[in-house]
C-alpha positions in Angstrom: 12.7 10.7 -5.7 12.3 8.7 -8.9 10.2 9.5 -11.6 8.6 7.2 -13.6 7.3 7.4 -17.3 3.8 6.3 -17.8 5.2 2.7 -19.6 7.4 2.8 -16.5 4.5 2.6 -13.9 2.3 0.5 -16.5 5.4 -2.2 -16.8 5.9 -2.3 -13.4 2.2 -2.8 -12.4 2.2 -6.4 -13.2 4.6 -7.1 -10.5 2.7 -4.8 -7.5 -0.5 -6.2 -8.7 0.2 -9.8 -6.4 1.5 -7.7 -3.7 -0.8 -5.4 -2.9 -3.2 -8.3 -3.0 -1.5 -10.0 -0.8 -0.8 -6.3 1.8 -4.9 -6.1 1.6 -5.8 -9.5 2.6 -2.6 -9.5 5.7 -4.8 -6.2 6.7 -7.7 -7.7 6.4 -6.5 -10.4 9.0 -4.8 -7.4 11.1 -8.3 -5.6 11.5 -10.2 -9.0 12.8 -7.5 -9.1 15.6 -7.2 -5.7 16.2 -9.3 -6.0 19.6 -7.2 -9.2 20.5 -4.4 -7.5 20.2 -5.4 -4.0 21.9 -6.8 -6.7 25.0 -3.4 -8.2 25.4 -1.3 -5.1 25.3 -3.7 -3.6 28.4 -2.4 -6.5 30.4 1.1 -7.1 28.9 3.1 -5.9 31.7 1.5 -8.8 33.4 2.7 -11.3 31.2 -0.4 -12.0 28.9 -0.6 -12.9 25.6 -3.1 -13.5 23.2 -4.1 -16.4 21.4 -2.4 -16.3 17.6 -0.1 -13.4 18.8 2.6 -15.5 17.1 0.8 -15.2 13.8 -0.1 -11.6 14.5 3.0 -10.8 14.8 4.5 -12.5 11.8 2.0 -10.8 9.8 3.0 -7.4 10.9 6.6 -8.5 9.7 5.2 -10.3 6.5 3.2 -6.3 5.6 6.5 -4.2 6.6 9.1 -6.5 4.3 6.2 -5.9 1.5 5.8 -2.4 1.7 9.2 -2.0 2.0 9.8 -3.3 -0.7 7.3 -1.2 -2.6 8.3 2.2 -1.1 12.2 1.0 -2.1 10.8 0.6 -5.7 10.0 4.3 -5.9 6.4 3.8 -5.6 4.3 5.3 -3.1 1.5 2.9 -1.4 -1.1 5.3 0.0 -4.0 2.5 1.0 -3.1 -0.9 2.3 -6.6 -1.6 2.1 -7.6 -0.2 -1.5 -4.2 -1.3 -3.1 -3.7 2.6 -4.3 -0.6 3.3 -5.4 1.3 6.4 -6.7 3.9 6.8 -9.3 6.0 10.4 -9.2 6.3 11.3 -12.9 6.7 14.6 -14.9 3.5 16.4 -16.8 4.6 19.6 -18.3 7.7 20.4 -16.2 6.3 19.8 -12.9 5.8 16.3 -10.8 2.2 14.5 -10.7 1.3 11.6 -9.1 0.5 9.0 -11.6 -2.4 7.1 -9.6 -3.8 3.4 -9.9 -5.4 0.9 -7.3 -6.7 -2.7 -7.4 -9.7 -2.8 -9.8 -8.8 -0.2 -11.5 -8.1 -2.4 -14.4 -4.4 -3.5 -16.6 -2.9 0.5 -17.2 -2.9 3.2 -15.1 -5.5 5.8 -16.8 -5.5 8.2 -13.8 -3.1 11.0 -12.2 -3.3 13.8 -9.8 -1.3 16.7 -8.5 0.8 16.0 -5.6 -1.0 18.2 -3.3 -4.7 17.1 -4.8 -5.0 13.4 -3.3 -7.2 10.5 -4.7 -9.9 13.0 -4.9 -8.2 15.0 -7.1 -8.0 12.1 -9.7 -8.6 13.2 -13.5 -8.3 10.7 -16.2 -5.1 10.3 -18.4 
């Protein structure tokens, strides 16, 4: 697992920041065909389709080659739909989550234990 310093995370944020964008609005086009898509897989031993499967499908690509590349990073996308990210770093010899999401503003000013979740978020 790689750790990151706070400057790390902050650095890197500027670089995530487009592509989380861009993961929220591919969900946000996934969930408006979601019924679609559940419609043509009840009949797809038929043969059917659906109409813009072609584009569903390229999206679900498009999502996996982004958070791929994320996760590969070290950084840990929890919510496709928020933008929240974590960042594995060190706080007085044990690993935290340092935690930001879309909105939240430039620097990451939030972190929580591994075990505590967004909930668990205190400030920096």
């Amino acid at each position: 697992m790689k750790l990151f310093t706070l400057d790390e995370a902050n650095d890197m944020l500027s670089g995530l920041i487009p592509d989380l964008r861009r993961i929220k609005r591919l969900y946000e086009y996934l969930a408006s065909m979601r019924e679609p898509a559940k419609a043509a897989a009840q009949v797809s031993d038929l043969g059917g389709g659906m109409e813009g499967g072609s584009a569903y499908v390229k999206t679900l690509y498009e999502v996996g080659k982004l958070t791929t590349k994320i996760h590969e990073s070290g950084v840990q996308l929890k919510d496709y739909t928020r933008g929240l990210i974590d960042f594995p770093s060190l706080r007085d010899g044990r690993i935290i989550l340092l935690c930001w999401q879309l909105g939240d503003g430039p620097e990451i000013t939030w972190w929580h234990e591994t075990d505590a979740g967004f909930a668990g978020r205190q400030p920096l």
